[in-house]
C-alpha angles and dihedrals in degrees: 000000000000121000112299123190111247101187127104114042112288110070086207096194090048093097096058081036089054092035090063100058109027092091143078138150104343114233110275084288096316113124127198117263110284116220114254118237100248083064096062113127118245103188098266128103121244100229139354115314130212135220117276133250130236110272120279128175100252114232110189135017119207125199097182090181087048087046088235128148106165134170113246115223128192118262121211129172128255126232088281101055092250121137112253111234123224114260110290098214083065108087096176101048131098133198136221127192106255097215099042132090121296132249109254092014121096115286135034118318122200130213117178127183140178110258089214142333139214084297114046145288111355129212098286095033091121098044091119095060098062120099143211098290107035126126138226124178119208110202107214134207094250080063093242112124118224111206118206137197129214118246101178145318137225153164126235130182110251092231082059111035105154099221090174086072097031102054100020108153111247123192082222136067109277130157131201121198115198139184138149132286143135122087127338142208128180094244103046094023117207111006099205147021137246114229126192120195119206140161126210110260106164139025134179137162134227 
């Protein structure tokens, strides 16, 4: 892939980045749930915002209704602008893109996770399952927590991944997760990728 700019905050080639590492074995012919349709995501938030906080490095993501509290680790590019992926071996561990925006801070933030390893279901294995109205809370380094609400999920092919809606720039907090999902093949892995779409609706601080 040639050079891309990674400044603003939407790191628009971080989806076919993401889309080239969030993948491994399969599960013995089991895929990952799949989004329904009446979850896709149509630009508007479900629910009030509120304004957004100064950046902070996030910490910790938490997906009560997935039953997921993860670490968060920095993600930086390789030399050949590629995003590095967290440590597979790690099934309970999540990345952010270092230079990116910031969850809870103005712009598109962006969280990406494994949907499984050699040995099962990752952190982000059940993504697809969440729906408009769930909530998710990112603890930050500042110690403040940014809660976030769903605002839809879907699955795009990998040969097709709209980055212009994925990584839009908003003058707002928004967060996209994102993992792997689709179909898969030994030999191309996973073929799309599972988005999910939030908006910052709550913040507080220790």
């Amino acid at each position: 892939m040639g050079e891309r700019s990674w400044t603003g905050a939407a790191a628009a080639a971080t989806a076919v980045l993401a889309g080239a590492w969030l993948l491994h074995g399969g599960l013995a012919g089991t895929l990952p749930p799949a989004p329904l349709a009446a979850q896709a995501y149509d630009g508007t938030p479900v629910g009030p915002a509120v304004p957004a906080l100064p950046p902070s490095p996030p910490v910790r993501v938490r997906i009560p209704v997935l039953g997921v509290d993860a670490p968060v680790a920095r993600l930086g590019l390789d030399g050949d602008g590629r995003l590095q992926p967290p440590p597979a071996a790690d099934r309970n561990l999540a990345g952010w893109y270092r230079d990116g925006a910031a969850p809870g801070s103005s712009g598109t933030a962006v969280l990406a996770g494994h949907v499984d390893n050699a040995h099962g279901p990752a952190v982000f294995y059940r993504l697809g399952t969440l729906r408009k109205g769930d909530q998710l809370e990112v603890d930050r380094a500042d110690r403040a927590s940014a809660w976030f609400q769903v605002d839809g999920v879907e699955v795009y092919p990998k040969s097709g991944f709209p980055d212009g809606k994925v990584y839009a720039a908003t003058p707002d907090a928004q967060l996209r997760l994102i993992t792997c999902g689709g179909g898969f093949s030994r030999d191309g892995g996973y073929d799309a990728n599972v988005v999910v779409y939030a908006h910052l609706v709550r913040t507080a601080r220790a």
